[in-house]
Backbone as CSV, one residue per row, in Angstrom:
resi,resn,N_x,N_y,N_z,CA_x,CA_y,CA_z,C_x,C_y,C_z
1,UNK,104.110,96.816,132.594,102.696,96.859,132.945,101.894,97.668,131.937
2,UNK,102.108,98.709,131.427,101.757,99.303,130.807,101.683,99.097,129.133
3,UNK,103.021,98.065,129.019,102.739,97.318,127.927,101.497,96.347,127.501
4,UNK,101.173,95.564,128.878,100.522,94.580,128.524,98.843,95.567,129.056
5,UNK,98.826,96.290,129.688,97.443,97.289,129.251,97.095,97.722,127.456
6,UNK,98.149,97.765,126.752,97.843,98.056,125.534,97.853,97.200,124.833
7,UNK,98.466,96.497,124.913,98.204,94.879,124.191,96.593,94.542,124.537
8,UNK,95.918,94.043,125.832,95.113,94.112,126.208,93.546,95.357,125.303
9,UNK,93.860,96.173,125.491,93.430,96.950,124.794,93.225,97.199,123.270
10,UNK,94.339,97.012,122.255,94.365,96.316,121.418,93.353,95.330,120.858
11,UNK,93.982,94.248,121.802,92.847,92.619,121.688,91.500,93.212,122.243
12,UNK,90.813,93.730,122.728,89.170,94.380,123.150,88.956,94.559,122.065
13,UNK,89.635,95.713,121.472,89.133,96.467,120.506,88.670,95.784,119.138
14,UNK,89.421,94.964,118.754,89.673,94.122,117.517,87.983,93.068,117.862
15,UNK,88.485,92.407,119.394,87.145,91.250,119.250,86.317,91.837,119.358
16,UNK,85.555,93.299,120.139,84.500,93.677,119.763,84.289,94.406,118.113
17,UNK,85.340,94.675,117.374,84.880,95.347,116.516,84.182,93.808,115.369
18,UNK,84.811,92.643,115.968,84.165,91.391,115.048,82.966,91.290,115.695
19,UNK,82.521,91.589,117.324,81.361,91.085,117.844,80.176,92.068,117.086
20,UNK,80.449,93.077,117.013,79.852,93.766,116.820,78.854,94.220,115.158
21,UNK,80.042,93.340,114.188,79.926,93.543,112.675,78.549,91.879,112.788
22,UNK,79.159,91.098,113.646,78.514,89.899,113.763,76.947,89.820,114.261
23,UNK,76.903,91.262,115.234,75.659,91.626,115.786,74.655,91.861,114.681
24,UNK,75.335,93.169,114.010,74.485,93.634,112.837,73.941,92.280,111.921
25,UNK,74.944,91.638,111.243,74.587,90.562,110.774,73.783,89.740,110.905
26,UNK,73.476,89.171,112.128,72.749,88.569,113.072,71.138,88.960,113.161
27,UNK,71.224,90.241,112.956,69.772,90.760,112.992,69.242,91.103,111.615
28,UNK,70.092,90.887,110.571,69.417,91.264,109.347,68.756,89.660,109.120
29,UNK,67.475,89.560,109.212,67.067,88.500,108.926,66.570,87.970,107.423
30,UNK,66.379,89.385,106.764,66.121,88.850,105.054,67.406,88.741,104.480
31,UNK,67.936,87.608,103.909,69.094,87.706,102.955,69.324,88.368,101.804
32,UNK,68.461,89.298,101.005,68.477,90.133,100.245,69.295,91.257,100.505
33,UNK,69.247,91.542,102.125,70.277,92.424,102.693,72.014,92.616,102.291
34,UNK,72.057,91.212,102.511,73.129,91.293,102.183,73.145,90.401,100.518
35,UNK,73.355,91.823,99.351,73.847,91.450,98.164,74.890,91.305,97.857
36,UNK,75.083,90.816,96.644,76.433,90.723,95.802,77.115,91.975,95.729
37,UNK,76.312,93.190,96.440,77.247,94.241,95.696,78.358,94.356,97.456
38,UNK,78.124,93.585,98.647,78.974,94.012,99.538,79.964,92.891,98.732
39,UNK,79.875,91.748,98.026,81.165,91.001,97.741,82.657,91.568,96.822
40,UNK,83.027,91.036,97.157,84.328,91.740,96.714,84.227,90.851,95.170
41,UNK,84.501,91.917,93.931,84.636,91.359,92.502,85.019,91.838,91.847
42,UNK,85.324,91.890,90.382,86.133,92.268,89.454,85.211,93.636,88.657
43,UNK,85.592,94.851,88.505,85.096,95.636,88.268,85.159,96.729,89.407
44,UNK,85.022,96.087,90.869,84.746,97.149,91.965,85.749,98.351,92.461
45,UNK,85.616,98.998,92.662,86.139,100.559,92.892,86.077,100.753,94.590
46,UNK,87.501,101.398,94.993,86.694,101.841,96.655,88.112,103.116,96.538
47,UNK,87.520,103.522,97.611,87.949,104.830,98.236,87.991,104.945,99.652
48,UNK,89.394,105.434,100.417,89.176,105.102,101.707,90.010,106.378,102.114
49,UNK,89.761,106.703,103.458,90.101,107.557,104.511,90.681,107.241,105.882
50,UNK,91.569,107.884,106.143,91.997,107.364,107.669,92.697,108.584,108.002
51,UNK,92.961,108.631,109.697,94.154,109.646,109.871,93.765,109.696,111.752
52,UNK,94.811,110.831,111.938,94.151,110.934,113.476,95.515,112.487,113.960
53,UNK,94.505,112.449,115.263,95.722,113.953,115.883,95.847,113.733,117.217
54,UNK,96.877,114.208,117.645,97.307,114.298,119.107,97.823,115.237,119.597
55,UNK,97.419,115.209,120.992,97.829,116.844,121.854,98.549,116.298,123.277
56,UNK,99.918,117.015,123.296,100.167,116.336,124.704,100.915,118.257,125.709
57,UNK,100.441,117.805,126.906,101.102,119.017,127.631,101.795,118.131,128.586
58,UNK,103.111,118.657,129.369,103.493,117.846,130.420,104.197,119.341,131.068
59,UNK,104.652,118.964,132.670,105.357,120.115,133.236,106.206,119.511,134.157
60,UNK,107.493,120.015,134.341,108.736,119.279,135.401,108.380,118.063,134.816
61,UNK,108.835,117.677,133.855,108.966,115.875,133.451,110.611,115.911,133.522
62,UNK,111.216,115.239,134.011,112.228,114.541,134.606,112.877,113.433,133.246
63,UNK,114.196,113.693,132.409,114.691,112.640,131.729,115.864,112.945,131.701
64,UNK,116.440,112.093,132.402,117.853,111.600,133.126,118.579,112.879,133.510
65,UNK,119.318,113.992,132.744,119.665,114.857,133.317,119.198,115.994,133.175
66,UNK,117.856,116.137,132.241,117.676,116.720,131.937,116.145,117.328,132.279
67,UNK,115.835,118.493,132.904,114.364,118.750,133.117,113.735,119.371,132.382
68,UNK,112.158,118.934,131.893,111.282,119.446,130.491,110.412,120.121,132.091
69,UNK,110.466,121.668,131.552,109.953,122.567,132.502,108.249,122.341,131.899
70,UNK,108.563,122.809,130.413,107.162,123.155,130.202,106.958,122.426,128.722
71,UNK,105.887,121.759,128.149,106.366,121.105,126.810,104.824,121.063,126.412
72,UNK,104.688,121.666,124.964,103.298,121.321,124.461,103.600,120.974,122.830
73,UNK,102.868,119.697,122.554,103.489,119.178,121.497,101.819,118.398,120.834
74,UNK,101.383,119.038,119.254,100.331,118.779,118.739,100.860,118.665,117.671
75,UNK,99.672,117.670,117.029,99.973,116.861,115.571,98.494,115.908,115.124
76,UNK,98.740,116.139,113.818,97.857,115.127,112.717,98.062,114.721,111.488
77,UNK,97.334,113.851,111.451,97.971,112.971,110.457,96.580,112.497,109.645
78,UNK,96.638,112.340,107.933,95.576,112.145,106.977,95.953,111.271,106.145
79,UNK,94.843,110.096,105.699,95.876,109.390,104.381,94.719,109.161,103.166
80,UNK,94.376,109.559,102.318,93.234,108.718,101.465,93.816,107.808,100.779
81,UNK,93.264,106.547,100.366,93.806,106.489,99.466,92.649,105.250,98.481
82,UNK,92.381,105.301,97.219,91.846,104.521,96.486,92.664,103.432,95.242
83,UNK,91.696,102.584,95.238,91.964,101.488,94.112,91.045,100.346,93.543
84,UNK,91.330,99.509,92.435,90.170,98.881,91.459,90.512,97.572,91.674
85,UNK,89.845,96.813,91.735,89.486,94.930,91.373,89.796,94.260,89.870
86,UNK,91.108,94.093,90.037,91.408,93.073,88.566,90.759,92.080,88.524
87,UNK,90.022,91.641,89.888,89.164,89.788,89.849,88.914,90.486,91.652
88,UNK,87.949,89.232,91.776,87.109,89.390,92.994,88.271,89.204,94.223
89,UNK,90.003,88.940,93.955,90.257,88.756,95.313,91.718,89.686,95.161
90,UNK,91.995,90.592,93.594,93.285,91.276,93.827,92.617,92.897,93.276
91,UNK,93.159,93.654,94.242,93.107,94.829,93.529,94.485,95.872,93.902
92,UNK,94.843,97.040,92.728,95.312,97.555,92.555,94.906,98.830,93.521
93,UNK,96.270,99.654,93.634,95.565,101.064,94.047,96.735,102.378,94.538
94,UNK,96.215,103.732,94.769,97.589,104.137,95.313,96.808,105.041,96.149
95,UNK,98.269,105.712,97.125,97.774,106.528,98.908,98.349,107.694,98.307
96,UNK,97.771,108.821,99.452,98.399,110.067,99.792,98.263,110.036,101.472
97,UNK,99.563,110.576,101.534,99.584,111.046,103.352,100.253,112.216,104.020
98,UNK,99.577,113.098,103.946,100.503,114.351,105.232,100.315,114.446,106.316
99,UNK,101.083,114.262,107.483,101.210,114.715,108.857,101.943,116.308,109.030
100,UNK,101.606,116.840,109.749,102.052,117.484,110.463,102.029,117.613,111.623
101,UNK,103.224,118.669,112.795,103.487,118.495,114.152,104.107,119.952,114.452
102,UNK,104.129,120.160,115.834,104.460,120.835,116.411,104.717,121.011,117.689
103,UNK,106.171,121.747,118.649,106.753,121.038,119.395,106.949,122.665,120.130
104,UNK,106.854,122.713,121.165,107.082,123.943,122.021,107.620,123.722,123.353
105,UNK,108.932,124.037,123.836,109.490,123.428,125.449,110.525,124.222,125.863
106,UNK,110.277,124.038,126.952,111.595,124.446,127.839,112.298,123.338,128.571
107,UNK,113.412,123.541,128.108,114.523,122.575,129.182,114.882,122.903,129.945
108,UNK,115.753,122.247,130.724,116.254,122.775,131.834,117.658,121.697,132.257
109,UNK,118.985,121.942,132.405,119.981,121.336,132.350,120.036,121.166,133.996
110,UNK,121.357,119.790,133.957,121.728,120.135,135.909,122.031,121.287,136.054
111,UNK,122.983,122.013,135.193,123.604,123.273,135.919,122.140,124.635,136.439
112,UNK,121.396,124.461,135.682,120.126,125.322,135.844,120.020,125.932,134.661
113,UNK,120.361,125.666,133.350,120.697,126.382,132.226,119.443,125.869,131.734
114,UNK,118.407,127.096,130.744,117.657,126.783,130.252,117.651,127.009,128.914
115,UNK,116.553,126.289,127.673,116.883,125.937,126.573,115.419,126.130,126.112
116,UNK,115.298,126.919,125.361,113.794,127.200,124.836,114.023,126.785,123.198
117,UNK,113.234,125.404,122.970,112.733,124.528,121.935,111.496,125.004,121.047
118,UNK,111.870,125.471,119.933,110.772,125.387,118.786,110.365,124.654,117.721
119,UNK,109.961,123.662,117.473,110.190,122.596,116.314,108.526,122.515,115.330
120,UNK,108.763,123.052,114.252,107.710,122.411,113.239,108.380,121.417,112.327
121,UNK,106.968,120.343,112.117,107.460,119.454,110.880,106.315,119.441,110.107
122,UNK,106.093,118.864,108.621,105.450,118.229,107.741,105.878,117.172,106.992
123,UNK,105.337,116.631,106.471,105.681,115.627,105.570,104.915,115.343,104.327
124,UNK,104.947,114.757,103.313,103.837,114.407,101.987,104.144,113.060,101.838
125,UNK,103.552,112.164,101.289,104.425,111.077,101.008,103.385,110.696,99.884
126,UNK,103.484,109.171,99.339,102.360,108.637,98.556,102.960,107.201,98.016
127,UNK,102.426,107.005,97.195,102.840,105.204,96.742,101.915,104.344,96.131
128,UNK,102.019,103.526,95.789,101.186,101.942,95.287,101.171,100.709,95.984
129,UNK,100.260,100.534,95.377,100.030,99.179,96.121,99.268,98.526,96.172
130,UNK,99.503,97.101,96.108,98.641,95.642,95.817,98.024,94.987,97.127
131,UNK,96.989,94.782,96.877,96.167,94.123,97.803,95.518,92.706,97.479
132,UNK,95.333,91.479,98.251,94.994,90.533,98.026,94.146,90.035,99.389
133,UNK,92.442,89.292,98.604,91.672,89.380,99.994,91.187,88.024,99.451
134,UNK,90.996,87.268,101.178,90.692,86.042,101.286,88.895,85.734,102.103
135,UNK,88.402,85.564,101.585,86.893,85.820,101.943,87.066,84.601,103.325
136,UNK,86.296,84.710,104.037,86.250,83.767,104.721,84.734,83.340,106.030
137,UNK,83.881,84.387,104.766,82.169,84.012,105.213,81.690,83.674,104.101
138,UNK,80.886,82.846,103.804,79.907,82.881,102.583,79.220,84.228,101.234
139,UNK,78.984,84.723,102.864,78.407,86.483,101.933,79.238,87.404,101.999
140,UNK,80.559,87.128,102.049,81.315,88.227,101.605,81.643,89.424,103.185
141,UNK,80.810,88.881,103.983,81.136,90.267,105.125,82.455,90.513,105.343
142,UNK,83.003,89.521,105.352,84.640,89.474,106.786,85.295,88.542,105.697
143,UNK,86.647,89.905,105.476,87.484,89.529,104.579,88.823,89.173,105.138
144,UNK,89.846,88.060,104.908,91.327,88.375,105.213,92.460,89.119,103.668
145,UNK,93.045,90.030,104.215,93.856,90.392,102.990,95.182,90.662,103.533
146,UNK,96.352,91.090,102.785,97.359,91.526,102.640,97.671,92.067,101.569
147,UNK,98.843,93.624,102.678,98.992,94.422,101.130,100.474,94.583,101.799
148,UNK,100.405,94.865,99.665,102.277,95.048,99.699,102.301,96.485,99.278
149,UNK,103.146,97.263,100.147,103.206,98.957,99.501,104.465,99.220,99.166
150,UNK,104.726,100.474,98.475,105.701,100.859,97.927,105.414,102.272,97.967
151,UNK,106.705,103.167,98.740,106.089,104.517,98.876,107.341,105.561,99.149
152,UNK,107.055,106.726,98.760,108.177,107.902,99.306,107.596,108.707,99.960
153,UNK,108.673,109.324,101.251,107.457,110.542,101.676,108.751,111.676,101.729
154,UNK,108.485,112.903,101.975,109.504,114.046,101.993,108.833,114.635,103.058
155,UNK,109.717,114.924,104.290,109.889,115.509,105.323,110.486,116.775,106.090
156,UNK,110.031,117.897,106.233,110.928,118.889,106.521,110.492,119.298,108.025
157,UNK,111.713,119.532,108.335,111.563,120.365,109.768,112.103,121.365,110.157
158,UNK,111.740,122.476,110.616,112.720,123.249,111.701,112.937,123.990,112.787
159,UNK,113.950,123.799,113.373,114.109,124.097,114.826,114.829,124.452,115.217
160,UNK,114.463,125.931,116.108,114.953,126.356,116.857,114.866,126.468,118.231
161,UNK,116.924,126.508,118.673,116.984,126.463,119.903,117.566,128.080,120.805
162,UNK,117.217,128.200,121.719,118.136,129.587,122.391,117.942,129.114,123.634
163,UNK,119.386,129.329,123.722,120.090,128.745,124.966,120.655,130.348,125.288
164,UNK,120.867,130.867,126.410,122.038,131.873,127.066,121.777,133.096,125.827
165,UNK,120.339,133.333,125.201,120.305,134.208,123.864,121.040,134.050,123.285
166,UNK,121.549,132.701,122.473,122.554,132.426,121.654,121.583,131.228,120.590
167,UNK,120.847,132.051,119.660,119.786,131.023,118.551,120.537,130.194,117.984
168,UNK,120.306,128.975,118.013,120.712,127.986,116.987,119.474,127.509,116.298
169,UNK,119.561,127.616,114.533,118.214,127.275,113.866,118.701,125.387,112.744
170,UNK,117.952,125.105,113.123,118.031,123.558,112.559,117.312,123.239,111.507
171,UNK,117.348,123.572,110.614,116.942,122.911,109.346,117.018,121.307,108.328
172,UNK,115.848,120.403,108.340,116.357,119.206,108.062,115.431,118.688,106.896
173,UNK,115.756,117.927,106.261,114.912,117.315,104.551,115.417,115.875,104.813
174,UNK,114.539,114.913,105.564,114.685,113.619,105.200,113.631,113.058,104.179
175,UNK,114.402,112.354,103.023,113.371,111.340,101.721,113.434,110.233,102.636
176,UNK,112.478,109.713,102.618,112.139,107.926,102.907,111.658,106.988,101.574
177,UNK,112.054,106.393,101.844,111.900,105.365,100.629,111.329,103.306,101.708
178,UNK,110.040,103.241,101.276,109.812,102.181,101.877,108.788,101.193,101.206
179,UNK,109.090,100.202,102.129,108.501,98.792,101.033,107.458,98.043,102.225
180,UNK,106.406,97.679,102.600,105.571,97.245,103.525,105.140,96.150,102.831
181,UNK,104.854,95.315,103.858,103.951,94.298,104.195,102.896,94.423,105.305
182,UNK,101.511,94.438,105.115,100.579,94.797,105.922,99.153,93.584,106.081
183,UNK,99.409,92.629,106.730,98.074,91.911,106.817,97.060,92.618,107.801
184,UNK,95.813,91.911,107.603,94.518,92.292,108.419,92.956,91.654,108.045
185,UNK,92.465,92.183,108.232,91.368,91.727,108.521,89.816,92.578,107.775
186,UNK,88.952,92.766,106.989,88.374,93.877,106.649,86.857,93.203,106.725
187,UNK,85.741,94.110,107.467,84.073,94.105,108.290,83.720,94.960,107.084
188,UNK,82.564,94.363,106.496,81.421,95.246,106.310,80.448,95.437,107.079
189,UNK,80.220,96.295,107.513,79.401,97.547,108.802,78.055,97.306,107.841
190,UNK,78.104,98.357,106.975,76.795,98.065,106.324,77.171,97.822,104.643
191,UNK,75.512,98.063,104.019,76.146,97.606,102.443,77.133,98.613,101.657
192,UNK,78.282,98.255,101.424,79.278,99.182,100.733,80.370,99.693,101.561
193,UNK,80.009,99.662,102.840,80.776,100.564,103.539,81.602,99.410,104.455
194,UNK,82.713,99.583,104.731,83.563,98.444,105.283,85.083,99.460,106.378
195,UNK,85.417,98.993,106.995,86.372,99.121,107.979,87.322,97.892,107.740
196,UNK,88.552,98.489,108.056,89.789,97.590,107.954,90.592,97.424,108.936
197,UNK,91.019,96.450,109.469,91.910,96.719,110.607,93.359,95.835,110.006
198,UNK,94.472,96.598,110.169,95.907,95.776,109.855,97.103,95.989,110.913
199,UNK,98.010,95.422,110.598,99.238,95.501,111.262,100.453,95.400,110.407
200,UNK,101.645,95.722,111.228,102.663,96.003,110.080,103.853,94.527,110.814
201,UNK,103.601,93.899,109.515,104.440,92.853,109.721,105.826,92.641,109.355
202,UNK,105.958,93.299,107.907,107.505,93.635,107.490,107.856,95.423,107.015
203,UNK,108.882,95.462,107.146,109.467,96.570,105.955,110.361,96.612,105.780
204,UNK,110.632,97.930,104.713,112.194,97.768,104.540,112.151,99.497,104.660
205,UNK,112.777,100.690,104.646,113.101,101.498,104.932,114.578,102.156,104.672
206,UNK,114.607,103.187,103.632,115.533,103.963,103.197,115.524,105.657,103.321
207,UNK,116.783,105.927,104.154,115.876,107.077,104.534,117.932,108.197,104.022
208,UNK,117.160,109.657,103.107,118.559,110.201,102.823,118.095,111.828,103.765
209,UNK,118.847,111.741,105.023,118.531,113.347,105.669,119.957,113.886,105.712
210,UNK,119.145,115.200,105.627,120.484,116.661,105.449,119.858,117.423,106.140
211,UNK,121.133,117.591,107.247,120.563,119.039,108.298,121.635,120.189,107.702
212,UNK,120.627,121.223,107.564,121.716,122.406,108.223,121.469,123.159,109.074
213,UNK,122.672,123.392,109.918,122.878,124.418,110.839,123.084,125.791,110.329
214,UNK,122.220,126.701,111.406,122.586,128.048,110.657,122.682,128.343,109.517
215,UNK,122.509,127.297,108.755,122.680,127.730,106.677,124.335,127.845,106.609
216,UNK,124.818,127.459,107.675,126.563,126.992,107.216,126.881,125.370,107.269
217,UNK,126.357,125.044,107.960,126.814,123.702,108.432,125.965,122.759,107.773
218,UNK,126.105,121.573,106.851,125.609,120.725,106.360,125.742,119.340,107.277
219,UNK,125.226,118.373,107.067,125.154,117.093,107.402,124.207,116.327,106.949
220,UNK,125.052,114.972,106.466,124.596,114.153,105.745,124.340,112.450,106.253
221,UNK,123.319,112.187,105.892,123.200,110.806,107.122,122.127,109.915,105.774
222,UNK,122.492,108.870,105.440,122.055,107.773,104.180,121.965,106.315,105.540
223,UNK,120.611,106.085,105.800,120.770,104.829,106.782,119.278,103.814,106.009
224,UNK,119.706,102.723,106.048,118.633,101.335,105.998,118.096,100.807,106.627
225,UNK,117.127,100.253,107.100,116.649,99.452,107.975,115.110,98.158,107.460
226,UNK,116.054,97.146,108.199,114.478,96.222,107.828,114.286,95.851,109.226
227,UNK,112.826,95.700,109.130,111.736,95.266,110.313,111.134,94.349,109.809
228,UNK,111.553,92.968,110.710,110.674,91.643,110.594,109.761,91.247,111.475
229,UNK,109.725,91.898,112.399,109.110,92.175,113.780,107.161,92.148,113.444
230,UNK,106.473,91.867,114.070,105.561,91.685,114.199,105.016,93.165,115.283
231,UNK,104.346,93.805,114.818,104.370,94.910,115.720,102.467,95.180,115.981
232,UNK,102.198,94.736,116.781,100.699,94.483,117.184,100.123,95.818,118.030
233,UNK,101.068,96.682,118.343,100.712,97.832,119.032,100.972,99.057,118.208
234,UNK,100.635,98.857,116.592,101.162,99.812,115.609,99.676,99.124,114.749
235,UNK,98.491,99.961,115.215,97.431,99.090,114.829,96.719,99.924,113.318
236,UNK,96.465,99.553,112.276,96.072,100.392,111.289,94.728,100.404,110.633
237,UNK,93.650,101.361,111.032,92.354,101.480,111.155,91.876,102.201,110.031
238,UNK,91.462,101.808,109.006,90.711,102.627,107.687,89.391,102.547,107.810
239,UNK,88.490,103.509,107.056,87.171,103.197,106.281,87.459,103.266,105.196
240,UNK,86.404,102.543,104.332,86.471,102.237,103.020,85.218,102.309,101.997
241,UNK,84.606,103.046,101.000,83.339,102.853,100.463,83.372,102.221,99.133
242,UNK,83.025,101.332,98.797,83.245,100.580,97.450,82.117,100.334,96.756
243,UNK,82.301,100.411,95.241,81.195,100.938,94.252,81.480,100.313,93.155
244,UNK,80.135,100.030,92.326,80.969,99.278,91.375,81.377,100.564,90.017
245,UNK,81.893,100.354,89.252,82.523,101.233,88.070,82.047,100.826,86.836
């Protein structure tokens, strides 16, 4: 049920954000409004921004044997990233992205044993990547594109646990190494300024993590993964300002 509320939600969001680009449109009645400089062409430059944060508290949450007494867990996430127009429908470009998080809880076992959780993470990552856009109004408003990325990010975390005043500290460095496929859809709002909406249709994913325990204990974990999956509830929302150069 709750799946198909976000699916649902999802699909709102998307058709009003077309009803809405369509509104504006609609009311610009001189065509001078809309110039050549919202079209996408060879020479053009853009720069874009995205990101977002989250805060969650929960208390007595219940998972399988285990009880989360008390849990407060905040995080955000930033990405810019810019690139140039080889011709009016391919352009070049590359990202930056750091998240960070933070994780604060108490457990609670069947026996009644409790477990006080500390966890920070960050990450950096960045990459390249090609974009290709398919016009599909006359004046350039409402674009279709797809992009192919290529990217690494470096991840650290650590965490500590005390159980019975007995600290255990967790230290971990996962590299990712990944390859995307991202179609969507991109509105110009007004002149220059445009919004993107995508989804993640493929990847591929290489990821090398090393924990240590206590600074004695190593562990080593090298895993792959591809996603062919169509994932419509993994929705990806930019702004964008484009200029010519």
């Amino acid at each position: 049920m709750i799946l198909i509320y976000k699916r649902r939600l999802i699909l709102s969001l998307t058709i009003g954000l077309l009803i809405f680009s369509k509104t504006i449109y609609a009311q610009s009645t001189n065509s001078n409004e809309i110039s050549s400089f919202t079209k996408l062409q060879k020479g053009l430059a853009f720069i874009g921004l995205t990101g977002g944060a989250n805060t969650r508290t929960s208390q007595n949450e219940n998972i399988l044997v285990t009880n989360i007494i008390d849990r407060q867990k905040d995080g955000f996430n930033i990405q810019a990233n810019g690139g140039y127009f080889l011709s009016k429908s391919f352009a070049v470009g590359a990202a930056v992205k750091y998240d960070w998080a933070k994780l604060n809880q108490i457990l609670e076992n069947s026996e009644g044993t409790k477990t006080y959780v500390n966890e920070v993470k960050s990450s950096l990552g960045g990459g390249f990547f090609i974009k290709n856009y398919i016009p599909i109004t006359p004046n350039g408003r409402f674009n279709l594109f797809n992009v192919v990325s290529l990217g690494m990010n470096v991840e650290n975390k650590v965490s500590e646990q005390t159980t019975n005043d007995i600290l255990t500290r967790y230290y971990t460095v996962n590299k990712n190494y990944n390859l995307g496929i991202n179609p969507g859809i991109q509105v110009f709002i007004i002149k220059g300024f445009a919004t993107e909406v995508g989804v993640n249709l493929a990847g591929f994913n290489h990821n090398n993590r090393t924990t240590t325990v206590n600074q004695v204990e190593n562990t080593k974990i090298k895993s792959s993964e591809l996603d062919l999956k169509l994932n419509i509830l993994s929705l990806n929302i930019s702004f964008y300002y484009f200029f010519k150069t």
